[in-house]
C-alpha positions in Angstrom: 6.1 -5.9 -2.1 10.0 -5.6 -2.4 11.9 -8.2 -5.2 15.3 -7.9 -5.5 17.4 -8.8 -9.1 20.3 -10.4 -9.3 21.7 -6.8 -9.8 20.4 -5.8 -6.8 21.4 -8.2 -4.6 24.9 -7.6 -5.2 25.2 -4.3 -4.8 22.2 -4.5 -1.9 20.1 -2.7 -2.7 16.1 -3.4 -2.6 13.7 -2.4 -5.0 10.0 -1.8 -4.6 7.5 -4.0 -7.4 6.0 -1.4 -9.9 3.3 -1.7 -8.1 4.2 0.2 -4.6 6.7 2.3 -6.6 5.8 6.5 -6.7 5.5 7.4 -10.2 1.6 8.7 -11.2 0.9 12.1 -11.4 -2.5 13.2 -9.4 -3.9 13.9 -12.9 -3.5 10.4 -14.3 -4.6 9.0 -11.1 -7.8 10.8 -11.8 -8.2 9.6 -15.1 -7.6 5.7 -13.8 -10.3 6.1 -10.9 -12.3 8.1 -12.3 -12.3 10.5 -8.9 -11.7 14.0 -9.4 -8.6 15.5 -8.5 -10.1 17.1 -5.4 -11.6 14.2 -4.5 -8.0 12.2 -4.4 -6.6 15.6 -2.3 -9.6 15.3 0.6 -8.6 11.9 0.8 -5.2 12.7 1.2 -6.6 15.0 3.9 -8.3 12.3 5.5 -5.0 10.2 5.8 -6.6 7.6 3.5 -4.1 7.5 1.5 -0.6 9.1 1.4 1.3 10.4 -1.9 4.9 10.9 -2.4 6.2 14.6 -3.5 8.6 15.8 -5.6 11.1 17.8 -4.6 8.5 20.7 -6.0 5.2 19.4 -4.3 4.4 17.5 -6.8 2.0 14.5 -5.7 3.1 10.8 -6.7 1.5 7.4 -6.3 1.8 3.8 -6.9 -0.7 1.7 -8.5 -1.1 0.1 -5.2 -2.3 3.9 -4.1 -5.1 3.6 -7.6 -6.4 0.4 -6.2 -6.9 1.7 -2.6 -8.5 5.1 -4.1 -10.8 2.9 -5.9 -11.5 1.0 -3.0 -12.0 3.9 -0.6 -14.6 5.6 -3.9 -16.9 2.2 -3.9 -17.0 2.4 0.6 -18.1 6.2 0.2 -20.3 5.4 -2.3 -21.9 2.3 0.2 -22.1 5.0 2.6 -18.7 4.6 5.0 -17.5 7.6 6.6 -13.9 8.4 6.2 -13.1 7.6 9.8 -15.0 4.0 9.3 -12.7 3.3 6.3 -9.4 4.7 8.2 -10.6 2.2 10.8 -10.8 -1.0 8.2 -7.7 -0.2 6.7 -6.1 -0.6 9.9 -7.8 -3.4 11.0 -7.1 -5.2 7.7 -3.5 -4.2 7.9 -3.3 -5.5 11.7 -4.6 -8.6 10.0 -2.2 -9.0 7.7 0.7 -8.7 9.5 0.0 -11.1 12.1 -0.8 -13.3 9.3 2.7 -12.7 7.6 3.9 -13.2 10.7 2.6 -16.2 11.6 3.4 -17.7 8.2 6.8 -16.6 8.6 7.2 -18.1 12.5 5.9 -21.7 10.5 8.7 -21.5 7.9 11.1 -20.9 10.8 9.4 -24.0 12.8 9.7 -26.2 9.3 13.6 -25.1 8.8 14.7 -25.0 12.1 12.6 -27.7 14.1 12.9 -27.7 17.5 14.6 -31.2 19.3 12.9 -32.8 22.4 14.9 -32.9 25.3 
């Protein structure tokens, strides 16, 4: 989710919420989920989930990135294979955008209705 301030806006710049900004350590994510740190790293492997790094390879996530880890934990532990939960993600995020964008083509249709000719 992106906000903007009144700051912001007049120098235009956008800003992430705190929750999709970079800023946990791999550690602290560990302590959060309750995951070990290699677990978090062989889902990074899988492409379940992708960190930021520092300059020095230092991983970073969001506390968007802790809720999908604990999501992704509770599918393993029902049995879902990694590829299985790669595949919901996507469907779910197929999902949502059409849904944004159909929400978004309805405030169009309200603002801007269309005249019959």
């Amino acid at each position: 989710m992106i906000y903007l301030n009144k700051k912001a806006r007049r120098k235009g710049e956008v800003r992430l919420s705190y929750k999709e900004r970079k800023v946990i350590t791999i550690g602290i994510v560990s302590e959060l989920t309750g995951l070990t740190e290699r677990q978090i790293r062989y889902y990074e492997e899988r492409k379940l989930i992708t960190p930021d790094r520092t300059r020095g390879g230092t991983r970073k996530f969001s506390f968007a990135d802790v809720e999908r880890l604990v999501q992704i934990s509770n599918h393993m532990e029902d049995g879902l294979q990694t590829s299985e939960i790669r595949r919901m993600e996507q469907k779910a995020m197929r999902q949502d955008k059409e849904l944004r964008e159909r929400m978004l083509r309805g405030q169009l249709n309200a603002a801007f209705p269309q005249r019959n000719k």
